[in-house]
C-alpha positions in Angstrom: 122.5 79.8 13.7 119.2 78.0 13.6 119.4 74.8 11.3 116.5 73.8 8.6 116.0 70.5 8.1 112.6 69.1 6.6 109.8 71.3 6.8 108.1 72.5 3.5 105.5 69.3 1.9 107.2 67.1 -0.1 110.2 67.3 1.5 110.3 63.3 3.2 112.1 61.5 0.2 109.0 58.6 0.8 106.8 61.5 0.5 105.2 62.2 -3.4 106.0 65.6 -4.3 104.1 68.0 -5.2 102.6 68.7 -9.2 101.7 72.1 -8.6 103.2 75.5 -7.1 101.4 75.9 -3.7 99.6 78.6 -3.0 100.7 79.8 0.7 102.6 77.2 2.7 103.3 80.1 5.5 103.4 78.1 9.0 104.7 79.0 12.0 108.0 79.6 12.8 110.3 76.2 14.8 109.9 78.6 18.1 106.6 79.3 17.6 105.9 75.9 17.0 108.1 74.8 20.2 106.1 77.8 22.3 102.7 76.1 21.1 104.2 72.8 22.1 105.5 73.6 25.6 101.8 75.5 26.4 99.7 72.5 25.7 101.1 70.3 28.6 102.5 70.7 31.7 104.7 67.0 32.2 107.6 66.0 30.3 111.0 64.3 30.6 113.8 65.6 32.3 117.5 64.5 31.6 120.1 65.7 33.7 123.6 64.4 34.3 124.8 62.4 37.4 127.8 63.0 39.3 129.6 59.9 37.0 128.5 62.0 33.8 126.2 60.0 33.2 122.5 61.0 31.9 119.6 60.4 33.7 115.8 60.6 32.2 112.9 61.5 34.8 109.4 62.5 34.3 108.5 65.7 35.4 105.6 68.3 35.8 106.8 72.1 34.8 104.6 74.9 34.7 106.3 78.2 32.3 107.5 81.7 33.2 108.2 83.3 29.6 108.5 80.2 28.3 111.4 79.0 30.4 110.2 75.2 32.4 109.8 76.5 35.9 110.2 72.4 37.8 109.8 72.1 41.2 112.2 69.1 41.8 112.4 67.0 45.5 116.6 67.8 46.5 116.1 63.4 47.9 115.2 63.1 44.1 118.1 61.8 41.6 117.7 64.1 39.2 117.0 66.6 42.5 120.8 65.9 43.0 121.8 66.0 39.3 120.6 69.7 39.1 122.5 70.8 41.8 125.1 69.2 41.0 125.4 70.1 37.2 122.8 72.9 36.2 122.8 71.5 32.3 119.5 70.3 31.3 117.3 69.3 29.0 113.7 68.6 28.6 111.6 66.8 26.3 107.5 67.7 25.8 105.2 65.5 24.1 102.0 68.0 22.4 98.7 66.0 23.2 97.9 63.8 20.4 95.5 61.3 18.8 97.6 60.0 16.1 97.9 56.1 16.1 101.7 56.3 15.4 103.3 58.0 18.5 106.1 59.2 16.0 103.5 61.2 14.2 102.6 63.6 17.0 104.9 67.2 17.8 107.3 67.4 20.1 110.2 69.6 21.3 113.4 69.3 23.1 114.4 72.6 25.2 117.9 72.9 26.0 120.2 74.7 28.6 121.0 75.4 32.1 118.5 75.6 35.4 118.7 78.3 38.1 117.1 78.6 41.4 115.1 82.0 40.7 115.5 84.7 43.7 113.5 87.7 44.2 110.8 89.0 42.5 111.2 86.2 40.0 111.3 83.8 42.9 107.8 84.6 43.3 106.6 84.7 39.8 108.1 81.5 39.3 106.6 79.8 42.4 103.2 81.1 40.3 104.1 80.1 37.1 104.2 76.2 38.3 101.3 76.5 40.6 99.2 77.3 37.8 100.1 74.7 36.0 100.3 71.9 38.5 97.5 72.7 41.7 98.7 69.5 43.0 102.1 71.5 44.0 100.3 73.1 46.8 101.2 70.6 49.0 105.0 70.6 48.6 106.1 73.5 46.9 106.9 75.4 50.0 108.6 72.3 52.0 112.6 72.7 52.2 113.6 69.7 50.7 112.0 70.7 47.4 113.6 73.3 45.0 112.2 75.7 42.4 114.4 75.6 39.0 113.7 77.9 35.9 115.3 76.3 32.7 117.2 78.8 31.2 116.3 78.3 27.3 119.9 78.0 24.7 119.2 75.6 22.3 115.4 74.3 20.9 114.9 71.5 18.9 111.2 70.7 17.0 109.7 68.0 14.8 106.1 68.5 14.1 106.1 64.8 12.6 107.3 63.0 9.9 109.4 65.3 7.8 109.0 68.3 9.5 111.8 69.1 12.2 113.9 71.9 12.7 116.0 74.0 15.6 116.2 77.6 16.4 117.7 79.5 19.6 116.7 79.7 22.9 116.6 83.9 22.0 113.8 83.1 19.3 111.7 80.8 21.5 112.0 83.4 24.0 110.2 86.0 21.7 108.2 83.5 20.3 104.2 83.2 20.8 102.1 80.5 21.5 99.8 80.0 18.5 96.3 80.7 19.8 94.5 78.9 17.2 96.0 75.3 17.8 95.0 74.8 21.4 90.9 75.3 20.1 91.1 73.4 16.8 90.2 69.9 17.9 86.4 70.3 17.3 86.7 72.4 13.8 89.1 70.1 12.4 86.6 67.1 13.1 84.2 69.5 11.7 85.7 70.2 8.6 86.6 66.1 8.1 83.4 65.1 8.8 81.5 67.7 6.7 83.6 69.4 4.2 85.7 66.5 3.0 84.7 67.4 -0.9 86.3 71.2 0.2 89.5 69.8 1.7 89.9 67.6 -1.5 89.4 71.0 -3.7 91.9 73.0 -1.3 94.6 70.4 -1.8 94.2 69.9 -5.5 94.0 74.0 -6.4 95.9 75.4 -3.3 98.1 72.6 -2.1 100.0 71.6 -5.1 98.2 68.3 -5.3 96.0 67.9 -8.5 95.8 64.3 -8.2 94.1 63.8 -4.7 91.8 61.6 -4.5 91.0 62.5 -0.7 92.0 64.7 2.1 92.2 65.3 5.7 93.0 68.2 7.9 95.3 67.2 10.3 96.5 70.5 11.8 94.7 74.6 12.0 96.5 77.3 13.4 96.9 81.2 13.3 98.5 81.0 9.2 96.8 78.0 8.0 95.5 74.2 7.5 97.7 71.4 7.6 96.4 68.4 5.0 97.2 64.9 4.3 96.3 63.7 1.1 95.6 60.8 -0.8 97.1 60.3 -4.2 97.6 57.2 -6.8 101.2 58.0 -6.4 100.9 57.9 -2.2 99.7 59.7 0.5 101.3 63.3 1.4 101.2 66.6 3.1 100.8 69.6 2.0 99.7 73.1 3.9 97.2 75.8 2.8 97.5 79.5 4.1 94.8 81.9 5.0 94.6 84.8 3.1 96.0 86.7 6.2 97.1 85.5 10.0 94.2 85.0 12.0 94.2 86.1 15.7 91.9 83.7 17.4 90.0 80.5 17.1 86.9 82.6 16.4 87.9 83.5 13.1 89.0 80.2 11.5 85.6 79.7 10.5 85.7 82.7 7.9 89.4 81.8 7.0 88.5 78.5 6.0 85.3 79.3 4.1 87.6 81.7 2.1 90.0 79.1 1.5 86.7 77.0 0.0 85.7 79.6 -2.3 89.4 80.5 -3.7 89.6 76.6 -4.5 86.3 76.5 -5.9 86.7 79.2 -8.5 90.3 77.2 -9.4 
C-alpha cells in the first residue's frame, strides 16, 4: 500500500500551523503529481547495479510510453552493461524549477525493472524517445545501442519541503499528467505581480491563515493554487481549491477570479 507522509499545509513541524479550517486543500494525487513530474523533462538520473552489486548513478535522456521511461542506453556504456546484466532500476527526474533552494523544487523517483520492448511496442517505444529527444536520430537505430522501457513498481514524490509521498507503479500508470502546471509560469507571475492584495485575502479566508501579512503563489494546477505565506509567527503553505477541477490552462483565469470574490465576501 501507498504510504502518506507530509502533504496537507502545516504539516512540517518548522512550519506555523494553520488558525483556520481551510477551505478546499484538494491537490493532486502522489501519481499524478509524479506523471506531471516525469512529462516536464526528458533527462534524469539513472541508477543501476554493477556486476559487484554495487549502484551506479548516470545521467540520462528518456522520452515516455504510458508513463513508463523509454532510455535508449549505448550496450559500451556502464550502466549499458548494468541493465543487461540486472534489469532493476531506478530513475530520478528533477521538474524544471526556479526556486533558489534546489531542495524546494518537485521531484520523483520511479522504481522497477527495464525490458527491451519487441513488436508493436518496439516501435511505439522507438517513438516515444524520439519525440522527446530529436538528437536520438543519429543513434537510435545503431546496434550497439538498446531501447529499454522502465517497467513502473514502486513511485516515490516530494513536491518540496513537507510534501512527499509514494504510491504504486499501478496508480502512476492510470495517473494523468496535470495539464494546467506545464502553462502556469506566466499566470502565476501574473497573479504575484498584480493581485498580491487577492492572494493575501485567499490565504487569510480560504487558506486557514488569518494572520498573513503577505502571499505568493507558488504552484497552479487542474484543483487549485499553491500559496506561501507570510505570518508574525513564520512563513507557511497553505493550498486553495477551485470551486471545481479545471480542464485546461484556459480556464484558470475564471477559477481564480472566483477564488477572489469568495475571499472577498469572507
Amino acid at each position: 500500500m501507498p504510504s502518506r507522509d507530509h502533504g496537507d499545509p502545516g504539516d512540517a513541524p518548522s512550519v506555523p500551523p494553520p488558525l483556520s479550517p481551510i477551505a478546499n486543500a484538494s491537490r493532486p494525487s502522489a501519481a499524478e503529481e509524479a506523471r506531471t513530474i516525469a512529462h516536464s523533462t526528458n533527462t534524469g538520473t539513472l541508477a543501476t547495479l554493477t556486476d559487484a552489486g554495487d549502484p551506479w548513478a548516470s545521467f540520462v535522456t528518456y522520452g515516455l510510453l504510458g508513463g513508463a521511461p523509454v532510455l535508449c542506453v549505448s550496450n559500451l556504456a556502464e550502466h549499458g552493461r548494468n541493465l543487461a546484466h540486472d534489469p532493476r532500476a531506478s530513475i530520478a527526474i528533477v521538474a524544471p524549477s526556479s526556486e533558489s533552494d534546489p531542495l524546494a523544487s518537485g521531484r520523483v523517483t520511479l522504481a522497477g525493472v527495464v525490458e527491451a520492448p519487441s513488436g508493436d511496442e518496439l516501435a511505439a517505444a522507438r517513438e516515444a524517445h524520439l519525440n522527446a529527444v530529436a538528437a536520438a536520430k543519429y543513434y537510435i537505430d545503431y546496434s550497439d545501442f538498446t531501447l529499454w522501457v522502465l517497467r513502473v513498481q514502486r513511485v516515490r514524490w516530494v513536491g518540496g519541503y513537507g510534501r512527499m509521498e509514494s504510491t504504486t507503479g499501478e496508480a502512476y500508470s492510470a495517473a494523468s499528467p496535470d495539464p494546467v502546471t506545464p502553462h502556469a509560469a506566466t499566470a502565476i507571475a501574473h497573479l504575484n505581480a498584480d493581485h498580491a492584495d487577492s492572494l493575501t485575502a485567499m490565504a487569510k479566508v480560504l487558506g486557514g491563515y488569518p494572520d498573513t501579512t503577505a502571499a505568493t503563489c507558488t504552484g497552479a494546477d487542474r484543483y487549485g493554487l499553491d500559496l506561501r505565506v507570510v505570518t508574525d509567527r513564520g512563513i507557511a503553505y497553505t493550498r486553495i481549491g477551485y470551486a471545481a477541477p479545471i480542464d485546461s490552462i484556459d480556464q484558470l483565469r475564471s477559477a481564480t477570479v472566483e477564488l477572489a470574490h469568495r475571499a472577498r465576501q469572507g
